[in-house]
N, C-alpha and C positions, 0 to 999 in steps of 0.2 A: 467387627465386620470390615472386611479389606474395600477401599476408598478405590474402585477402577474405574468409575463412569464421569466422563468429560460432557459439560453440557457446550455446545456448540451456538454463536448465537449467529445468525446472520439476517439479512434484511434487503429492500431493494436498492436497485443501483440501474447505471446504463449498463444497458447489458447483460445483466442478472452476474456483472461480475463479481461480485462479493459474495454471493449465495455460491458460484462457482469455486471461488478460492479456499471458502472457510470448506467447500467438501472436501477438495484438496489436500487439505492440509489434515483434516481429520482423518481418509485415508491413510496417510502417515500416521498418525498416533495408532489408531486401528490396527495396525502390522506389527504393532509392538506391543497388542492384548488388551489395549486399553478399548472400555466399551464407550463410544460416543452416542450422543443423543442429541438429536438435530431440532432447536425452536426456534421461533420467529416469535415478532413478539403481540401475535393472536393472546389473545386473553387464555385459553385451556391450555394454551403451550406453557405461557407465564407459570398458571397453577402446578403444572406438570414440574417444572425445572423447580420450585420453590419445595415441592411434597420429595422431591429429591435430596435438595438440600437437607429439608428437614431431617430425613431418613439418616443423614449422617453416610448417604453410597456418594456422592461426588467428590471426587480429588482435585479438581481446581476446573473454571470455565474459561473460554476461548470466544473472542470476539474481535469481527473488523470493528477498527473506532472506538466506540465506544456504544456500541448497540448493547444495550442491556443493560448498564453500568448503574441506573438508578433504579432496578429492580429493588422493589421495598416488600416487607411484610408490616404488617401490624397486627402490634404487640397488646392483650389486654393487659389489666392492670398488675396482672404476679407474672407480666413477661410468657404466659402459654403459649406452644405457636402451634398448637394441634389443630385451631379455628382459622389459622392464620392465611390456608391457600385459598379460599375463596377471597380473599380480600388483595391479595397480587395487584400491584398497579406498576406501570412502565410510567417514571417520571420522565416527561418526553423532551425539560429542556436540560435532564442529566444531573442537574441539582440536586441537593438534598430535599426534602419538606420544607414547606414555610413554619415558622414557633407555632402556628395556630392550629400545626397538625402533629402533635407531638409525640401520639402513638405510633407512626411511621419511622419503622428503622432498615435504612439499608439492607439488604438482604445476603449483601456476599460479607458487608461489615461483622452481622448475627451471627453466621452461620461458619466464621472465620474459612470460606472458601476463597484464594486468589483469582480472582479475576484478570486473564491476556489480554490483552487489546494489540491486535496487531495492529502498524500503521503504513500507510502507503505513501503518504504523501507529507510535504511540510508540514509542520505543526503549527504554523498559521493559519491551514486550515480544520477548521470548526474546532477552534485553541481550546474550549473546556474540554476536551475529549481527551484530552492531553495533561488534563490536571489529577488531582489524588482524586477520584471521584471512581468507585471506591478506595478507600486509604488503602485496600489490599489488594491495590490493580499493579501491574506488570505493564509498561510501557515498550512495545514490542519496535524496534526500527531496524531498516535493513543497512541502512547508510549510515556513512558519517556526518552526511550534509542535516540530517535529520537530526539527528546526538546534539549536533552543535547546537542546533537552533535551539533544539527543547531548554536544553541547560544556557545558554546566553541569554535568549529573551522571555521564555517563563520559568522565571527561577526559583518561584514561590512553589511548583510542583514539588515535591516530594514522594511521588510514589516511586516504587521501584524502578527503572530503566535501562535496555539493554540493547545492545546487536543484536541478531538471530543471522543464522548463515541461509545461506538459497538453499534449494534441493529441485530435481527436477519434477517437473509438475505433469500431471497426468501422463504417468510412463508406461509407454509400451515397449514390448521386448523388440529385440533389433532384429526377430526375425519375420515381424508383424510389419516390417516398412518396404512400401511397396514402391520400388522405386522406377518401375515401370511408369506407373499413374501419375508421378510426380515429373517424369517426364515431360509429359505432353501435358503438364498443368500450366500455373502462372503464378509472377511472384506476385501476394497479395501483403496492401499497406493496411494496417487494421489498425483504425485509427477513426475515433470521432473528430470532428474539426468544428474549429469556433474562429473567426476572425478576428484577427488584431485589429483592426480599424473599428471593429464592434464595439471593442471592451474599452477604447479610447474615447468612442464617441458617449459610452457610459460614464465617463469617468468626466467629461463635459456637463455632461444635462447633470447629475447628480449632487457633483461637488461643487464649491465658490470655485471660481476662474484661479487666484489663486495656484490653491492646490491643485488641481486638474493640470494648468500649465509645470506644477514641480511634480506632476504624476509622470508626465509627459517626456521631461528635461530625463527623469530616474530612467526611463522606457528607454529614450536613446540614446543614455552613457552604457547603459547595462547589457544592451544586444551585442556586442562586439564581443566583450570577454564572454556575456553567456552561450554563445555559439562555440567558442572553439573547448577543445579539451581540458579538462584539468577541474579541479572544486571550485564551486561556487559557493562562495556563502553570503544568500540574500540578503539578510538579515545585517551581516556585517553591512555590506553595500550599504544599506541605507544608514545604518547607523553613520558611516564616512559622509554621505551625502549630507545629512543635518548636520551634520561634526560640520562640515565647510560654510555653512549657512547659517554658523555661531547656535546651533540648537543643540541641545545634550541628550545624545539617544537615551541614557539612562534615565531623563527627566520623561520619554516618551515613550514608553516601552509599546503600548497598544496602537500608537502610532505607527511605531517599528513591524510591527509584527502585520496591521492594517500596510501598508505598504509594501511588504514583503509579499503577501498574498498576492496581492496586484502585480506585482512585476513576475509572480513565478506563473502566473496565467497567460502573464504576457507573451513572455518567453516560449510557453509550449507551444501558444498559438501561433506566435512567427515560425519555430520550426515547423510545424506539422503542415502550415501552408509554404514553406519553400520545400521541404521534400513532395508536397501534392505538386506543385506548381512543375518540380524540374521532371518530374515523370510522366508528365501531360504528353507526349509522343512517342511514350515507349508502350506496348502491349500488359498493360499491368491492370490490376482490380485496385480501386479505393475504396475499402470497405467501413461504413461506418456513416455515423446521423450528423447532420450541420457542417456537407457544404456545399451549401448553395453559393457563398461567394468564392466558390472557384468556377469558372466556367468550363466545362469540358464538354461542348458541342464542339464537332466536328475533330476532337482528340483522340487518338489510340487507345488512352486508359478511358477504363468503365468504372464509373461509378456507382456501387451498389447501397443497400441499407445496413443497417446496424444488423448485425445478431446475436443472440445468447451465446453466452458461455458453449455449450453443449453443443452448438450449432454451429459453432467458429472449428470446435475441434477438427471437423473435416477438413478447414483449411491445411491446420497442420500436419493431417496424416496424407492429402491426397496433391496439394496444388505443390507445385515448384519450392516454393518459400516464404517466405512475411519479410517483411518489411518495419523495422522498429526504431522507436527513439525513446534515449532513456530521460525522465520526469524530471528534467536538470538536474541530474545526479552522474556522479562519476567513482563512485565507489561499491556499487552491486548492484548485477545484473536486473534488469527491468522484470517483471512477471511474466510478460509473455516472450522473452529471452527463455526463461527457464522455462513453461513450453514447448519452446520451439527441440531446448535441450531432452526433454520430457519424452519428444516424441522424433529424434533424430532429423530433426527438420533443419533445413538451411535459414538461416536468419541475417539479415543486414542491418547492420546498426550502426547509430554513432560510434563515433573513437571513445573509449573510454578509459580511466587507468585500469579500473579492475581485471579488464580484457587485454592490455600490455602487459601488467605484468602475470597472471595467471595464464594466459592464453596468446603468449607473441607466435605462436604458428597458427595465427588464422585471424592475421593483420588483413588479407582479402574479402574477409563478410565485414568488414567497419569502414566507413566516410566520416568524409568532414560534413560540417553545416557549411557547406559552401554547395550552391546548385551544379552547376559542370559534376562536381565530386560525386555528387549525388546520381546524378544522369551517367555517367559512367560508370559507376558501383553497379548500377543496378543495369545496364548494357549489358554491360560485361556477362552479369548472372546469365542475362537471357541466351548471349551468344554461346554459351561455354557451359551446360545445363550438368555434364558430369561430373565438370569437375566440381561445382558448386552443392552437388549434392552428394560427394563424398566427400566435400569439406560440412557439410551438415552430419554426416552420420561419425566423422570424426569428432565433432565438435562433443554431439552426446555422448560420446562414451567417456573425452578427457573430461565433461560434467560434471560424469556420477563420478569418476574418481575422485574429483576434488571438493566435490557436495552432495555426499552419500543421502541417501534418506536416512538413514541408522543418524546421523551425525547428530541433523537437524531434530527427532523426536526425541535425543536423549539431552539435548540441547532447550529442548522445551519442558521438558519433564525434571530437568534440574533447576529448571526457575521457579516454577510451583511450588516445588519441594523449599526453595531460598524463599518464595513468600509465606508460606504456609508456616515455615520455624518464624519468620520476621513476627508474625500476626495470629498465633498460637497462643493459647492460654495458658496450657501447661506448657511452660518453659524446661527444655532437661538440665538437670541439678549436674553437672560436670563438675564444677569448684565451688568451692562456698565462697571465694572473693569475685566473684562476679554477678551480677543483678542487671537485668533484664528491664530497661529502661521502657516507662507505663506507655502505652499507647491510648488513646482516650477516642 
């Protein structure tokens, strides 16, 4: 029986952006024949995805994070798993079973299907999601800032790990962009905000004085280089920081990784309120939940709520443009960059390498983390509406050339395939001097 059905897992978030993304992306897989199958992890969806497996029809699963990943079945005593989908459980802290439940066996491990995990963010955040959990999971990253991190500070992972290239994300044709309507729109910042003074004064009540003061010290050596262009690696930072303070990061790795988290929260949250902050008197939308510590009575910009995925798309097809920052990263495009490329939209964003050297004719949609910069990047758009949106519908098309769809599903479809031979039982007999090291 030929293996074409991708089970797709996705779950909630702000925004319903991860239920958003993984359709995305399954779309892509979809155009190249493969049948996708969309669950959450409802208990009949659980059954559903497990009576699939069982069947021997899935070719490998896709998941943000690690939603899914301790899907179990359980096994009776001669291992049958005919009885086995009613008994489906989502282990919810991603773990294996505890010894006391010893008929529970991972279900992508049984059933030797690869498990994606795409990731978006550091791997300091929610770090087991990040580990072999399944041993035949594929650790998906778009950057290098992520690569690094996973391999320097959890080193104990071993699952598989890799790049994926962008592609443009919900794409319309460019005969579908109305550029009449984007006219007489607005550039919109979509963007939830959290304050840095929040997360500091957390880092007070919670921690001994202490630490909270060397949270503190990390917060404002680290804002200078994390503003301006080029790689950051967290991770390192702090390792240098205990390195000067006679502590040996490799004696501290969860320390390492705990402190990394914090400062890369920190960091989003001072840009995301100096780009609200320097556009406070220009005609713009801040779209998006938590922020009330900006104040914008009696300012130009409006401030609106958060929205779904599906409900944002109209920002892309109808307003002016967005307004973005990339997740202190400097090495590929942000999600809703690709978007914006997606849908021929004009997009403003930080400087970044990926955009110098792939993209130096459209050095005008990118600023600095500097306000003035910021406040005239985005001036300028407003005063100058044509040219900025045929530098958008330029932008998508040198996109797709340099991040086809085609590229990226066959790009994922060859990772499956690399875990699916890693974690396969019948190994192919090519030489007889070579053996196939046990996996357990």
């Amino acid at each position: 029986m030929k293996k074409n059905i991708v089970i797709a897992f996705s779950g909630q978030s702000s925004n319903d952006a991860i239920s958003g993304l993984i359709a995305e992306w399954g779309a892509a897989l979809s155009s190249a024949g493969l049948s996708m199958v969309h669950v959450t992890p409802e208990p009949a969806d659980l059954q559903r995805a497990v009576k699939l497996l069982s069947a021997g029809q899935v070719s490998f699963a896709m998941t943000w994070l690690g939603i899914g990943q301790g899907l179990s079945v359980m096994l009776g005593p001669k291992q049958q798993t005919q009885s086995a989908w009613g008994k489906v459980r989502m282990l919810a802290s991603g773990r294996r079973p505890a010894k006391i439940d010893r008929q529970a066996t991972n279900a992508w491990e049984y059933f030797r299907v690869p498990l994606l995990k795409f990731h978006g963010d550091l791997p300091a955040y929610f770090v087991d999601y990040h580990r072999d959990i399944p041993h035949n999971a594929v650790n998906l990253y778009h950057g290098t800032e992520f690569m690094h991190f996973r391999r320097r500070w959890i080193p104990d992972a071993r699952a598989l790990m890799t790049q994926i290239p962008p592609l443009p994300l919900a794409p319309i044709e460019r005969s579908k962009v109305n550029l009449s309507a984007r006219r007489k729109g607005k550039l919109v910042f979509i963007k939830n905000g959290n304050s840095p003074s929040e997360l500091t004064r957390r880092w007070q009540e919670y921690l001994p004085a202490s630490i909270a003061r060397m949270l503190v010290s990390m917060a404002e050596e680290i804002t200078g280089p994390g503003c301006r262009p080029g790689i950051l690696y967290i991770g390192d930072f702090v390792a240098t920081f205990l390195g000067a303070n006679s502590i040996d990061p490799d004696s501290a790795r969860d320390l390492v990784v705990f402190f990394s988290a914090q400062l890369d929260d920190y960091l989003r949250r001072i840009k995301s309120r100096m780009i609200a902050e320097s556009i406070l008197d220009l005609p713009v939308i801040v779209q998006g939940d938590s922020w009330n510590h900006v104040d914008f009575s009696g300012r130009q910009a409006q401030w609106v709520k958060g929205q779904d995925f599906a409900s944002t798309q109209r920002v892309f097809a109808d307003e002016l443009g967005i307004i973005d920052m990339s997740p202190n990263t400097d090495t590929f495009p942000h999600d809703r960059v690709q978007r914006a490329a997606g849908s021929f939209a004009t997009v403003l964003t930080n400087r970044q390498a990926w955009l110098k050297d792939s993209f130096p004719e459209f050095e005008k949609l990118t600023f600095e983390f500097e306000p003035q910069a910021i406040e005239s990047r985005v001036a300028d758009a407003i005063a100058r509406p044509d040219e900025y949106l045929e530098l958008g519908l330029a932008f998508g098309m040198r996109f797709r050339e340099l991040y086809p769809q085609a590229a990226f599903v066959q790009r994922i479809v060859n990772l499956a395939d690399l875990a699916t031979l890693q974690w396969s039982e019948n190994k192919p007999p090519i030489q007889p001097f070579f053996a196939w090291r046990r996996h357990h």
